[in-house]
MITORLUM-226431 format. One line per 10 residues: for each residue x, y, z of C-alpha. Coordinates in steps of 0.1 Angstrom, whole numbers, plus 5000, padded with zeros to 4 digits. Each point is the difference from the previous one (the first is absolute). Layout:
# residues N
X/Y/Z  ...
# end
This chain:
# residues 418
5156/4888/5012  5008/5019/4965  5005/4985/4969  5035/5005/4984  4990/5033/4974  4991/4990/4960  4989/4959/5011  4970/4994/4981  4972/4974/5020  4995/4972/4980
4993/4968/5026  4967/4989/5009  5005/4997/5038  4970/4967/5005  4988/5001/5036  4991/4968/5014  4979/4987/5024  4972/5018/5011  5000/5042/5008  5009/5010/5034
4966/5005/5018  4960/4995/4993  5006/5033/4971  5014/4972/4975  4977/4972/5004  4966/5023/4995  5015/5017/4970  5007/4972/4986  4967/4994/4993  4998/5034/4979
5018/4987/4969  4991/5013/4966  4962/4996/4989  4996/4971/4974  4987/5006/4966  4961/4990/5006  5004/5028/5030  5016/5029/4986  4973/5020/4988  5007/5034/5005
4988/5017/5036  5003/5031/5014  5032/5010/5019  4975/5006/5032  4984/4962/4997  5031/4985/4999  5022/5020/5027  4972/4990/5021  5005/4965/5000  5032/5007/5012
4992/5023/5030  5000/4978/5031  5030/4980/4986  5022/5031/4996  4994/5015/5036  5006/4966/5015  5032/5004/4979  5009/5035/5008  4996/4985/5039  5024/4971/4993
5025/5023/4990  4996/5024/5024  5007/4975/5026  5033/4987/4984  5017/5037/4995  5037/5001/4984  5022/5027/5000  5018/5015/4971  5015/4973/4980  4987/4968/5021
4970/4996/4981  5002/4965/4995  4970/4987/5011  4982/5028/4985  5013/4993/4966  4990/4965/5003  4965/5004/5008  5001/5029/4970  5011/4977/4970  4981/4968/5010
4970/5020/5004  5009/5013/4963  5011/4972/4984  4969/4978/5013  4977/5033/4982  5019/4985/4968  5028/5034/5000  5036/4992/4986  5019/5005/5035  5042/5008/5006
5009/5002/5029  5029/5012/5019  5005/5033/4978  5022/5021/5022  5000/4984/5031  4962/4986/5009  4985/5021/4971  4972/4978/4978  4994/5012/4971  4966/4982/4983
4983/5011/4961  4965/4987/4988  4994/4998/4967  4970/5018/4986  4983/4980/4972  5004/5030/4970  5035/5012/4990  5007/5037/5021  5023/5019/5017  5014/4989/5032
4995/5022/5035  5013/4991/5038  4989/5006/5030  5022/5002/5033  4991/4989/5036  5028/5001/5029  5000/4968/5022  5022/5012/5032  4989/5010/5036  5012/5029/5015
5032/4991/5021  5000/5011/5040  5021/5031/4991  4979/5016/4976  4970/4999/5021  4979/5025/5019  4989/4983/5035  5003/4969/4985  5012/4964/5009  5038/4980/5005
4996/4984/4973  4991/5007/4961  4960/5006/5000  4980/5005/4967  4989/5041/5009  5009/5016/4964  4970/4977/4984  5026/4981/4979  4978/4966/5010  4967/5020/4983
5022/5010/4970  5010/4964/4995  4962/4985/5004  4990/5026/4975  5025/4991/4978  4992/4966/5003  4961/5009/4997  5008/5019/4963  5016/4968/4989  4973/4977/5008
4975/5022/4988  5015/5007/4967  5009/4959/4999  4962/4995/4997  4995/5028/4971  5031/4989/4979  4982/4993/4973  4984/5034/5001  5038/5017/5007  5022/5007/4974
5042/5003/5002  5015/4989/5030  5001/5010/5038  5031/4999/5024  5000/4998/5032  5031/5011/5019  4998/4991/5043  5028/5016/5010  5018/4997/5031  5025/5024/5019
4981/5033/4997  4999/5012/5032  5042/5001/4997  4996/5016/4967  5017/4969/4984  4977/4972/4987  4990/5021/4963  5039/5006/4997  5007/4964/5007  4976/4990/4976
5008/5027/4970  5034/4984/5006  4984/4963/4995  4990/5015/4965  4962/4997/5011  4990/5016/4968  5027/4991/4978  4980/4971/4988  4967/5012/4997  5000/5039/5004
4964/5016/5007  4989/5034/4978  4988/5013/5039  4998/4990/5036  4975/5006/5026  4997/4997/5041  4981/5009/5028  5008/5006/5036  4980/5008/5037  4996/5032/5009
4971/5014/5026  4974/5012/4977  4964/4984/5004  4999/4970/4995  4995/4991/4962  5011/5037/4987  5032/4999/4978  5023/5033/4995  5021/4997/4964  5034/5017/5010
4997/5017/4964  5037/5017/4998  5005/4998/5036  5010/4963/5025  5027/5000/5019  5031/5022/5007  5035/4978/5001  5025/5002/5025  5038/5016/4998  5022/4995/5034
5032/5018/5007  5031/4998/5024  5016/5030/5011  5036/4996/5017  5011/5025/5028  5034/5004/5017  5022/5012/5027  4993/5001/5039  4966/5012/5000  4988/4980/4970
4968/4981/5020  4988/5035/5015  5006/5017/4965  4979/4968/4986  4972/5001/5025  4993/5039/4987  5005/4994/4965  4971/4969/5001  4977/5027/5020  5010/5026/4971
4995/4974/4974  4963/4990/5013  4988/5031/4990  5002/4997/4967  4969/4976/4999  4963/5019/4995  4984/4970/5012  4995/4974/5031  4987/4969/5006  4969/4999/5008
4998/4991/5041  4963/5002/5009  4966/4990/4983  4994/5031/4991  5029/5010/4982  4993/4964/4981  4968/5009/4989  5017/5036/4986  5026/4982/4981  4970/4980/4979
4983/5031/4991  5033/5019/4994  5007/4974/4973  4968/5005/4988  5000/5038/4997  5014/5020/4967  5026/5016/4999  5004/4994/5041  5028/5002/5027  5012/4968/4988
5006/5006/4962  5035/5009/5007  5016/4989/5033  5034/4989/5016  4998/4969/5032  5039/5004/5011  5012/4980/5030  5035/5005/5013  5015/4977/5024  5032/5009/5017
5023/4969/5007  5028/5009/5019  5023/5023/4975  4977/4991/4973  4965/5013/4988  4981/4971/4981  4975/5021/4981  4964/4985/4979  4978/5019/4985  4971/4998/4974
4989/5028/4976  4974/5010/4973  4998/5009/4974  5033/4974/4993  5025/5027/4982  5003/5015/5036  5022/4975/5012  5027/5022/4984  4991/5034/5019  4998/4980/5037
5032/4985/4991  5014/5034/4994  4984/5011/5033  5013/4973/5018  5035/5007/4989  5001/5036/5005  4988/4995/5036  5027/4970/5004  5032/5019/4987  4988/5034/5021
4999/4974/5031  5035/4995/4991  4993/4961/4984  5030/4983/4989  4977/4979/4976  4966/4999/4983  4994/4969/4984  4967/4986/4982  4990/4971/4977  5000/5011/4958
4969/5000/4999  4971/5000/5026  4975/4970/4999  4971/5010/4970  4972/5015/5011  4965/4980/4986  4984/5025/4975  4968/4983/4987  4995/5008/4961  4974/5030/4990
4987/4979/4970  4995/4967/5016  4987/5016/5030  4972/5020/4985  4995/4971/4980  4991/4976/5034  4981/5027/5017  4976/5006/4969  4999/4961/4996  4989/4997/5041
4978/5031/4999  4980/4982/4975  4998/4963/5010  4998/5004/5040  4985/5036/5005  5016/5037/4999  4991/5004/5037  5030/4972/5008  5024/5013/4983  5024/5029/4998
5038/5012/4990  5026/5011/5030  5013/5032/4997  5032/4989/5021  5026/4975/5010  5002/4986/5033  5028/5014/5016  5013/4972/5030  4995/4972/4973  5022/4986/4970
4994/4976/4977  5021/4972/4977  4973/4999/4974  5018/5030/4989  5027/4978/4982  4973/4980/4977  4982/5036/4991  5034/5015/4991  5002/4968/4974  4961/4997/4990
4974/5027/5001  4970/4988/5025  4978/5014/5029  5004/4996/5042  4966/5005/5016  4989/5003/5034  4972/4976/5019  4982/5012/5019  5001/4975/5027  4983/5021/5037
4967/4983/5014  4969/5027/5006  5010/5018/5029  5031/4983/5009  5028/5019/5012  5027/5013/4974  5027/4980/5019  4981/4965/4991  5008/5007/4960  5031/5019/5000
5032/4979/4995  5028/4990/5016  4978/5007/5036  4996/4973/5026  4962/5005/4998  4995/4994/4968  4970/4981/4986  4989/5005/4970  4969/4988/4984  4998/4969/4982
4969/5009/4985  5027/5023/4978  5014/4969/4980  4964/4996/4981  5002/5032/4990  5037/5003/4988  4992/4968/4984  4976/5011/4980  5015/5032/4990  5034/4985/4988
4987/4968/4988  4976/5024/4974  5029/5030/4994  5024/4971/4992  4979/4982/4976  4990/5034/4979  5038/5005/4996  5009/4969/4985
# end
């Protein structure tokens, strides 16, 4: 799956035949608009020709999940969809990423925007299925992205600069953005920012900019025991070890719908936090955790350690560094939230005032190479239960009726960047 590290893409990988499933063959019909019918048109009239089509594309997908790094048939339907919408299309960019630009007609920067292809793999899910099922709404971030791309096809002679879109695979195994930095995906063409959205159990329609906040990474540890009563000693030290986390995971409704107003609350219980597993494996403790703010790894290292050697631990061994937290810029940030406030209504948007402690994010990799903004879709149906719009669960159905709006919203943000 990765690219050897410092290859540059340069191939045009040409898909023939026609696209795995119906998505292909309707979007086909979406190409560029010709010169007699490119008057300019509002971003609303023109995402709403596209409506219908994109659900019904959302659904294709959703029926054909991959898991991280099989995203084959996903790809496929993603660059001939692009390329028939008159996009420049590579595909193949670490692993099954596709990476597609449009050409605005006036000279201007260029800006990306991300959207993760994968389904969520059996083990990672929460009442879930056997097999890989789309329940982190990675088949609504593709459509959107999708949707921005045709949109913007049909204004191109109102856009200046140059879009890229990057559909990348492998994020749910925190690989695919890796994979593709290593596939020099902006070593050609690199973009002044970079932009993304993802599901989250808000109302459906609201967005929350994750202005200095996202994602906390993830740091893992193995601590080494010996002598006669090394699996006892171990089974005690992972008990010891769990206490060092100021968090749970959520495990009813209610304490759901309390982590989605704790991220929304100042300066709340969830500004700084440790989540701290420990595992014990025989004469082994297998230790992952997640922090924030990020500089803390350092002190719950320390802790872990201290408690380790006390327990009489032959060994305490961890990676050099912990994988990056995803720390949205201020600037950019502010700069979406004012930009949303203003063209879809103050009432639907807001800033988080946390991270999400159970959840990590690759993303992190392109912010820590090009400033940008992560925000959160709302995705949760009038009085549907939490669990039908909070990822990774078995019961989760989000509402399609949330790819219009995050259509909109990025198709407009991305155009007054370029």
């Amino acid at each position: 799956m990765s690219r050897s590290q410092g290859r540059v893409f340069s191939r045009r990988t040409v898909l023939g035949g026609a696209a795995a499933g119906v998505a292909g063959a309707w979007l086909a019909s979406a190409g560029p608009a010709s010169a007699a019918s490119s008057a300019p048109l509002p971003i609303d009239r023109v995402a709403a020709r596209f409506d219908d089509r994109l659900i019904a594309l959302r659904r294709d997908l959703h029926a054909h999940p991959e898991g991280p790094g099989q995203e084959r048939r996903t790809a496929e339907v993603v660059a001939r969809s692009l390329r028939a919408a008159g996009l420049d299309v590579t595909t193949g960019v670490g692993g099954h990423g596709v990476v597609a630009v449009l050409t605005g007609a006036r000279p201007g920067r260029t800006v990306a925007y991300r959207a993760d292809m994968d389904a969520v793999p059996p083990s990672d899910q929460i009442g879930g299925n056997a097999t890989a099922a789309h329940l982190c709404g990675h088949d609504l971030h593709t459509t959107i992205g999708v949707g921005v791309a045709l949109v913007l096809a049909r204004l191109r002679e109102r856009l200046s600069g140059r879009v890229m879109f990057v559909f990348q695979p492998a994020e749910e195994s925190l690989s695919g953005a890796r994979d593709m930095l290593a596939d020099g995906v902006f070593d050609i063409r690199r973009p002044a920012e970079i932009h993304a959205l993802h599901c989250f159990p808000f109302p459906v329609g609201e967005f929350r900019v994750t202005t200095g906040f996202g994602m906390p990474g993830q740091d893992r540890g193995v601590i080494t025991l010996t002598g006669p009563d090394a699996t006892a000693r171990a089974e005690l030290l992972a008990a010891d070890l769990a206490t060092l986390s100021t968090v749970t995971r959520p495990a009813t409704p209610a304490a759901l719908e309390q982590l989605v107003t704790d991220l929304q609350t100042p300066n709340g219980p969830l500004t700084r936090f440790v989540f701290l597993q420990a595992r014990p494996a025989g004469a082994q403790v297998q230790v992952v955790y997640r922090c924030w703010p990020e500089p803390r790894y350092t002190e719950v290292r320390a802790e872990v350690r201290r408690r380790a050697l006390a327990a009489g631990a032959e060994s305490v061994e961890f990676p050099p560094e912990p994988f990056p937290a995803m720390i949205s810029p201020v600037k950019e940030g502010r700069a979406l939230e004012r930009h949303l406030k203003r063209t879809i209504g103050r009432d639907r948007v807001s800033a988080l005032h946390a991270a999400v402690p159970f959840s990590g994010e690759d993303y992190s990799l392109f912010l820590n190479e090009i400033p940008g903004t992560y925000t959160l879709l709302g995705v949760r149906s009038p009085r549907a239960a939490i669990e039908s719009s909070y990822p990774h669960f078995g019961t989760f159905r989000p509402d399609e009726r949330a790819i219009g709006h995050g259509v909109r919203a990025m198709a407009g943000w991305l155009a007054s960047r370029t």
